[in-house]
N, C-alpha and C positions, 0 to 999 in steps of 0.2 A: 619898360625897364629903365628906371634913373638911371642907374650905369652904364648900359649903353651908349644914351642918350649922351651922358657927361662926356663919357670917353669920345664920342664922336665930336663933340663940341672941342674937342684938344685938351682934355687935363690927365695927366697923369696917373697912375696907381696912386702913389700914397697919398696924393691928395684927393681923390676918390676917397682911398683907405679911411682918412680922417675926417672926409664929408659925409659920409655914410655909418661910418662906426664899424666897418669889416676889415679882418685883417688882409692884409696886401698880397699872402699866396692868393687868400679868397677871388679875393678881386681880379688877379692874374688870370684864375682858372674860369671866371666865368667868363671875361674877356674874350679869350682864347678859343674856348665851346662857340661863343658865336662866330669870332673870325674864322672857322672852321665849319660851323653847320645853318650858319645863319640864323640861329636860335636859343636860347639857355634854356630849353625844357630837357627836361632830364631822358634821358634815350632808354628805349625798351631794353629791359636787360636778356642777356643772351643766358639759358638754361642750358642745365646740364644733356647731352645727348642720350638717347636710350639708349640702355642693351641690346632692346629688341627691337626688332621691326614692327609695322603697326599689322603687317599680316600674320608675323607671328601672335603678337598679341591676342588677334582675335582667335588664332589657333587654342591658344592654352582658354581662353572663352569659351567655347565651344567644347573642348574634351569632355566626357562625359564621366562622372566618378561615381563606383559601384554603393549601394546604401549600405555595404557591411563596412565597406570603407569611413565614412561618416558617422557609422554608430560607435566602430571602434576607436575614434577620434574624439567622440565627445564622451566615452567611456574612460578612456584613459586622462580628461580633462575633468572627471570626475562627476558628469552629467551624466544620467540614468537612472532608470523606474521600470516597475518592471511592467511585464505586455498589460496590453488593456487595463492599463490604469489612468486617470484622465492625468495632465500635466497639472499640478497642484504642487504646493511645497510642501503637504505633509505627506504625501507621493512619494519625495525624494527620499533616494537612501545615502544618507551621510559616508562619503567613504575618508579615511585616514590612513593613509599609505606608511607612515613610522609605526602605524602597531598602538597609538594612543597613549602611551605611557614608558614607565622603566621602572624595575627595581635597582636597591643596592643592599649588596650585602658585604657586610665587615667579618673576616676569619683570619685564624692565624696560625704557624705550625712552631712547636718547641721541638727542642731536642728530645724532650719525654715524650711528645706527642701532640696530634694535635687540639685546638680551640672551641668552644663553641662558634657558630655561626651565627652571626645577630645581623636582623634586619634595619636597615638603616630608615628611617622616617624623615622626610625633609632631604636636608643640605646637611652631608657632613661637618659639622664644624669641631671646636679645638673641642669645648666642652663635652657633648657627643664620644669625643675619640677617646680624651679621658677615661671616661666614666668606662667603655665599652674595654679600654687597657690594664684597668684597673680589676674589675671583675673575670676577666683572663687571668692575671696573674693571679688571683685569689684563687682561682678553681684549678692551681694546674700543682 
């Protein structure tokens, strides 16, 4: 380490700082790491501590978990086929749990009565609404 080395010959921080190109906390901190550890290699970092103990650990290793457990698990994860069928992707059964789609429907109620019901197709928009308010008040 030139730094070291300089500092031990007697120069100061910032003229360290300006003979090397490093700013002056820099130069402080690495100073200091050695005056203290006798080294500037960077120190193993301390990790976060477990929850668990390492006997527990092997505890919850060890549990044993039932296979209706695990199938309902990857049933609900939307993996499944049915018995004796080999694992293949045309095997799988596609499952969609919203039901795959929506309808919409437009109605309307007057004081005479009510509207027809008309099926919406797409995205309601202005034009759409129009045309659908317009044929309402014609029929009533």
């Amino acid at each position: 380490m030139k730094l070291v080395h300089f500092h031990k010959a007697g120069e100061g921080y910032k003229k360290l700082s300006k003979r090397l190109g490093i700013p002056v906390p820099t130069v402080k901190i690495i100073i200091q790491k050695w005056k203290k550890h006798g080294h500037t290699k960077t120190q193993p970092r301390i990790e976060r501590p477990s929850k668990i103990t390492e006997r527990a650990a092997r505890k919850i290793a060890r549990e044993k978990v039932h296979t209706s457990t695990v199938k309902r698990s990857l049933y609900n994860s939307g993996l499944f086929r049915r018995t004796n069928s080999a694992y293949e992707e045309r095997n799988t059964i596609p499952m969609v749990k919203h039901g795959g789609g929506s309808l919409m429907f437009w109605g309307c109620v007057f004081a005479s009565g009510t509207g027809a019901l008309h099926k919406i197709e797409g995205r309601m928009n202005a034009g759409q609404y129009k045309n659908i308010r317009n044929l309402q008040t014609r029929g009533v």
